[in-house]
C-alpha positions in Angstrom: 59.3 -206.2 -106.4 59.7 -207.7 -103.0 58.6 -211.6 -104.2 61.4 -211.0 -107.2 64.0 -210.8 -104.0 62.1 -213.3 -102.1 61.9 -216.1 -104.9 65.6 -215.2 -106.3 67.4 -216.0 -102.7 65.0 -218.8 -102.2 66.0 -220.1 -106.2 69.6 -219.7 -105.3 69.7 -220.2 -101.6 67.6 -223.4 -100.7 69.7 -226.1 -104.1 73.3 -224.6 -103.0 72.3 -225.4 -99.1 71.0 -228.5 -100.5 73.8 -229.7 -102.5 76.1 -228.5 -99.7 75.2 -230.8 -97.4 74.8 -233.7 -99.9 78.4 -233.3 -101.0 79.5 -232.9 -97.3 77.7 -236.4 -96.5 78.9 -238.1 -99.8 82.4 -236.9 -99.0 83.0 -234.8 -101.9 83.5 -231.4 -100.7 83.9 -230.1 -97.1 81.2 -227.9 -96.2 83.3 -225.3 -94.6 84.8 -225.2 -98.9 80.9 -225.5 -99.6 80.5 -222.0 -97.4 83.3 -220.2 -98.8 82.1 -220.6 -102.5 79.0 -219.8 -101.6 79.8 -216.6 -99.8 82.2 -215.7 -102.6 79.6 -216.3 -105.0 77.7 -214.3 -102.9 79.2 -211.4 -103.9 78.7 -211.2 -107.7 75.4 -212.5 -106.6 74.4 -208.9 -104.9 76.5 -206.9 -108.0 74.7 -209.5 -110.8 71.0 -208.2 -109.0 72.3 -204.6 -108.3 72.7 -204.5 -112.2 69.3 -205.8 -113.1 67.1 -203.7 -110.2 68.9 -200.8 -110.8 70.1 -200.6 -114.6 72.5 -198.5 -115.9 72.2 -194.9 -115.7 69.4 -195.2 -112.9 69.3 -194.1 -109.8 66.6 -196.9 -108.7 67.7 -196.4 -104.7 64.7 -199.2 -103.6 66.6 -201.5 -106.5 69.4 -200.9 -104.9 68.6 -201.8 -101.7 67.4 -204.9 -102.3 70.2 -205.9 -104.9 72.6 -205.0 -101.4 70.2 -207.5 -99.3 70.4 -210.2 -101.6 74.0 -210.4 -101.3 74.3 -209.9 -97.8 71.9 -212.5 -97.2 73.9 -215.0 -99.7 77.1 -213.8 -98.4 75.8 -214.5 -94.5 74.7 -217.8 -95.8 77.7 -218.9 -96.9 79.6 -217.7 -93.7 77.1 -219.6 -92.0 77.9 -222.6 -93.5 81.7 -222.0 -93.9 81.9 -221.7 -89.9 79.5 -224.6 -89.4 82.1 -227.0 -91.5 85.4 -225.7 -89.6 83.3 -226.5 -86.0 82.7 -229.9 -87.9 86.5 -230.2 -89.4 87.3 -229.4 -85.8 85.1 -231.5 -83.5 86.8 -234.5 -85.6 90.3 -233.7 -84.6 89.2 -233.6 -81.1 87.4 -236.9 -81.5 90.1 -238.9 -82.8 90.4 -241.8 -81.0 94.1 -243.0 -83.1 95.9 -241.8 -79.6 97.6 -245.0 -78.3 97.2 -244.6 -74.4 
């Protein structure tokens, strides 16, 4: 049951990280907007694995354990990336050079 959590954050995980940062370099969406969908998606991620691990009516604790993992790991993910594109959004203000002297 472990490789089901292993290959369902890697399925999930590496395209979004991958897409993130090929619409931040295209200039489509900021990555710190990137990090904040993902880490709300995140979310229903952990509930949408809690519900198939676990089932209905189960008590499946080791299910539930991992369905708790995957979204803290998607949700930490996305937090990662959100912070990463406010240092970005950030380091440009301060490297503005429009400040007539």
């Amino acid at each position: 049951m472990d490789v089901v959590m292993w290959l369902l954050l890697a399925a999930v995980l590496i395209p979004a990280n991958i897409y993130a940062v090929k619409w931040h370099r295209s200039g489509r969406v900021p990555l710190w907007a990137s990090g904040l969908f993902t880490a709300v998606l995140g979310i229903g991620l952990g509930f949408a694995a809690g519900l198939v691990l676990v089932g209905i009516g189960d008590s499946g604790q080791g299910g539930g354990f991992m369905a708790a993992f995957i979204g803290l790991v998607a949700v930490g993910n996305g937090l990662l990336l959100f912070f990463m594109g406010l240092v970005l959004v950030i380091g440009k203000q301060f490297n503005k050079k429009d400040t007539p002297v």
